[in-house]
C-alpha positions in Angstrom: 37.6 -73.3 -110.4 39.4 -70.8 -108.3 38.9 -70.3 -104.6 37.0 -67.7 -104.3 34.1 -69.5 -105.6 34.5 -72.6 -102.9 35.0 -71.0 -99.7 31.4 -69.7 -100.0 30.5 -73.2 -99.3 33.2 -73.4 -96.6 31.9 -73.0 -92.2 33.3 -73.8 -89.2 36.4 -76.1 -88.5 39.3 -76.7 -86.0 42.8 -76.8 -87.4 44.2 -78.4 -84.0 41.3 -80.3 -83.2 40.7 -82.6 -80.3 39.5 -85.5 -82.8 35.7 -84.6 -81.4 33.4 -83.0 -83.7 32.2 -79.7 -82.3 28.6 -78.6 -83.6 26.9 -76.1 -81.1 27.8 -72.4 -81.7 29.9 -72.8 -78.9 32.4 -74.6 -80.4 36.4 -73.6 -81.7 36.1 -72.7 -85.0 38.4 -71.5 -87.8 37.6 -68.5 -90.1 39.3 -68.9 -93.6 39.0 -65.6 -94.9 39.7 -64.5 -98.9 40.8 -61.0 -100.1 41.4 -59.8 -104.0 43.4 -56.1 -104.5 43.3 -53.7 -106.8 46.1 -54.3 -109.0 49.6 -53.6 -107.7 48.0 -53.4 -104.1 49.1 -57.2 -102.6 51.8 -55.5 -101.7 50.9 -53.0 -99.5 47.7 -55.3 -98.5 50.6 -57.7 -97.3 52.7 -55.2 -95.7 49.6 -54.2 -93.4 49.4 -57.7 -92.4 52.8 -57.6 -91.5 53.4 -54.6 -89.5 50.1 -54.5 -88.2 46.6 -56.4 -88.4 48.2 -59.9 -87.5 49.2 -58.4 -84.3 46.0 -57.0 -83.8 44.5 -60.4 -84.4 46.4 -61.2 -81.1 45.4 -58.3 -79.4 41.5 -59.0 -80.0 41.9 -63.0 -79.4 42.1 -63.6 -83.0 44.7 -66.4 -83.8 46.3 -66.4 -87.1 47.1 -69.9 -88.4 48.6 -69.3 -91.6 48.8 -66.7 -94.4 49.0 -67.5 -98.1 48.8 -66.4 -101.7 47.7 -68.6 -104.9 51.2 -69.2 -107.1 49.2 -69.6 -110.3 47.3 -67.3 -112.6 46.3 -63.7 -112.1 45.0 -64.6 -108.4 48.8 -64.8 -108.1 49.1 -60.9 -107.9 45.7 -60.2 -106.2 44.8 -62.4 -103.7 45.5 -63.0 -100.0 43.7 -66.0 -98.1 44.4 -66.4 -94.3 42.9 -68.5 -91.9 42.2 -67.5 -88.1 41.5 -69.7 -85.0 38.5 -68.4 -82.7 37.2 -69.7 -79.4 33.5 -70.3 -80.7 31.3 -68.2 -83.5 30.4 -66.0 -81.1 33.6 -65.4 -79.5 34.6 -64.5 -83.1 32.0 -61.7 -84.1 33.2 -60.3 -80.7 36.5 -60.2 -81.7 35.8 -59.2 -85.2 33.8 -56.1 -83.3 36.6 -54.9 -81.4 39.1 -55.1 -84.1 37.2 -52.7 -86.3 36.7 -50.7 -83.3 40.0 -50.2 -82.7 41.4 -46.9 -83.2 44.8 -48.5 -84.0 43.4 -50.4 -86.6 41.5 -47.6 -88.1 44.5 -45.4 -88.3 46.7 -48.0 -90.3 43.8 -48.7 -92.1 43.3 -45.5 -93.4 47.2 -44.4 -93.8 47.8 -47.9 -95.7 45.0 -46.1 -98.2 46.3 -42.9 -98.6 47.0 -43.5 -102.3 44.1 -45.7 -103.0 41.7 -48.6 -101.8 43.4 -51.6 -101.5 40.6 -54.0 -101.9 38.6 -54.4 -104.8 35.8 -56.1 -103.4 34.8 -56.8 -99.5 36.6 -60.0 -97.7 35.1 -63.5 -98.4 34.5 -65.1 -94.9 33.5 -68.7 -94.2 34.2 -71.5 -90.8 35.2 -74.4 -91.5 35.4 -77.8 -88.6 37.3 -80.6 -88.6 37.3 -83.7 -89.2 37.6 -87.1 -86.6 40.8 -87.4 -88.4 42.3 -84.6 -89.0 45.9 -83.9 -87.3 46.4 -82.6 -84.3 48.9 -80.5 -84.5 50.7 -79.5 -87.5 53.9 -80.0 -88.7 56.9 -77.2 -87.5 60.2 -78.6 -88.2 60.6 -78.1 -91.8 63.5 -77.6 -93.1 62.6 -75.2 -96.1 59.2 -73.0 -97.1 57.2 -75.3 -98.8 53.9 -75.6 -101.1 50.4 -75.8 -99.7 47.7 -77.3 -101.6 43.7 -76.6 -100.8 41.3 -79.4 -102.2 38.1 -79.8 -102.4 36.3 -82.8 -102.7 32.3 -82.9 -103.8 30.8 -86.4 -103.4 27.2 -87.5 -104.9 24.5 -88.2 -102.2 25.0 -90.2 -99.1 28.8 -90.8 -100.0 30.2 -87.8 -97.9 30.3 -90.5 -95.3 32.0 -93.2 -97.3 34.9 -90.5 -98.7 35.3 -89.6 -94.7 36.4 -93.2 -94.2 38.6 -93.9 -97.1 40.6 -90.7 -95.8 40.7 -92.2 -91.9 41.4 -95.7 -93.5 43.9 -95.5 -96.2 43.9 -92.2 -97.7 45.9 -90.5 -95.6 48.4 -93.2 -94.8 49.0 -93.3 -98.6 49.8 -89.5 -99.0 52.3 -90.1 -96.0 54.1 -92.7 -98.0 54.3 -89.9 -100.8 55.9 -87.5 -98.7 52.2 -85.7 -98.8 52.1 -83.8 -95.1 48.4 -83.2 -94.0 47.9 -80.3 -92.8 43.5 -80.4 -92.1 40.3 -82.1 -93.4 37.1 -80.1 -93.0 33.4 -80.3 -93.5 31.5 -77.3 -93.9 29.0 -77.0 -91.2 25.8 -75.1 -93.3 23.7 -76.8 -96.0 23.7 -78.2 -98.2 27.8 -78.3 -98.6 27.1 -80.0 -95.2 26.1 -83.3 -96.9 28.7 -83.6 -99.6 31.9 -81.2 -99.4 35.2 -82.3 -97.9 38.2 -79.5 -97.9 41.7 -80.1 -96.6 45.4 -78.5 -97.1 48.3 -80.6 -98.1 52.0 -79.4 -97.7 54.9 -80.5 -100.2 58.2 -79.9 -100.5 58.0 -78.2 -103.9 55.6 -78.0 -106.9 58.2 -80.3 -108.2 57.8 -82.9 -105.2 54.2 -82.5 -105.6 54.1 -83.7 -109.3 55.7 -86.7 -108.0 54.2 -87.7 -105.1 51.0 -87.1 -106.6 52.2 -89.5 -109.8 53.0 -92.4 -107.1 50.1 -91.8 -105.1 47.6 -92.3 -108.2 49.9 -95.6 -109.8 50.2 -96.9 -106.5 48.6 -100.8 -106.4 47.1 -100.1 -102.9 45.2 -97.3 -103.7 43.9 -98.2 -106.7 42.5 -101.6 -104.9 40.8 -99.1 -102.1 39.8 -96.9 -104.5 38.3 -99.5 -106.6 36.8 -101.6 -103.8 35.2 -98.4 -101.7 33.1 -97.4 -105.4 31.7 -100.6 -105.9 28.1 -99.3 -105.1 28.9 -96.4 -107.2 31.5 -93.1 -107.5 31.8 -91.2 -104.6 32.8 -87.7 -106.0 29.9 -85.7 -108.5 32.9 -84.0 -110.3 36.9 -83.8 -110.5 38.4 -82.5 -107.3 39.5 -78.9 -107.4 43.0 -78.0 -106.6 44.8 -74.9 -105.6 48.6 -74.4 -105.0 49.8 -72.1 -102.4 52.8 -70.2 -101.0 53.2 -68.9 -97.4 53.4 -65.3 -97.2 57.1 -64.7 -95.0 54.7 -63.7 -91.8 52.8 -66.8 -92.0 52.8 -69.4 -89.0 52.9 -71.9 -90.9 55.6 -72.1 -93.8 
């Protein structure tokens, strides 16, 4: 299932969180945002975030995180997902406000369009938190672009919980054996995705590197013993995870 249809279920996160769980409107919060173009318009829809709208951001206390587009199927030539870093909720429909507002904005807006709309369909907007155990910080030093791959997890009732601590326990550790970087675990923050949705972003090498690792994660005698022992009283996950592979646009943060 394709994006698109899972960020709706997607509020309020922290990509460089603090380990603490925010949950007043108060809070830091991360805005993963998803736009589809008119065909033959990614283009100019990423050349507009290029030259100007990601400084903008900046201007309006907006801070970009990282920029991608889907490598597979017809999203592929259509579709721009970005996520933004914002003091609180509030903080971010004030910013959101003035960026609209301003008449910089509104004049590359509208000479961007001179030949046409860009966007099929208005931007999909969601905040996402973070996790207890999601990184800090993420990873800089690469030494080439990699992949990015967004999951999402959907766990029967009560077992959210349970998932949470197979990831902080063993999970994670395992993936970093694979040569699996994470990048962030969320929860959403509105019901009922509240009670049984985890998301989170992976980075790999390649597509290639990520057929592998993901081959020795899934054989590997440790994990299948956690896997096995943490289901005993029952599956946690309602249905198969969703997966979505990822490229970096070239003015993305985070490559």
């Amino acid at each position: 299932m394709y994006v698109r249809k899972m960020v709706l279920f997607m509020v309020a996160g922290c990509l460089l969180a603090t380990g603490m769980l925010p949950t007043t409107a108060s809070a830091e919060v991360y805005e993963l945002r998803t736009y589809t173009t008119h065909d033959g318009k990614l283009d100019d829809l990423n050349a507009r975030f290029r030259d100007h709208t990601v400084r903008l951001f900046t201007k309006h206390g907006m801070e970009s995180v990282g920029y991608w587009v889907p490598t597979d199927g017809p999203e592929a030539k259509n579709t721009l997902i970005y996520v933004l870093r914002h003091k609180s909720r509030a903080a971010a429909k004030a910013s959101w406000n003035a960026f609209l507002a301003d008449p910089e904005w509104k004049k590359a807006a509208k000479a961007s369009e001179r030949d046409g709309a860009i966007l099929s369909q208005a931007p999909e907007a969601v905040f996402m938190q973070a996790t207890a155990y999601t990184p800090k910080t993420p990873k800089e030093d690469h030494q080439a672009e990699g992949i990015f791959e967004l999951r999402i997890y959907r766990t029967n009732k009560g077992k959210l919980k349970d998932l949470d601590a197979r990831f902080r326990d063993h999970t994670i550790e395992i993936f970093r054996r694979y040569q699996m970087e994470s990048v962030a675990y969320w929860h959403p923050t509105d019901k009922p995705a509240a009670e049984d949705t985890l998301i989170y972003i992976l980075r790999h090498e390649s597509r290639e590197a990520a057929k592998a690792s993901w081959q020795g994660f899934v054989a590997d005698p440790e994990w299948k013993k956690v896997a096995k022992e943490s289901q005993k009283d029952g599956p946690f996950l309602r249905e198969r995870p969703e997966a979505i592979y990822l490229q970096a646009t070239d003015y993305s943060v985070l490559q």
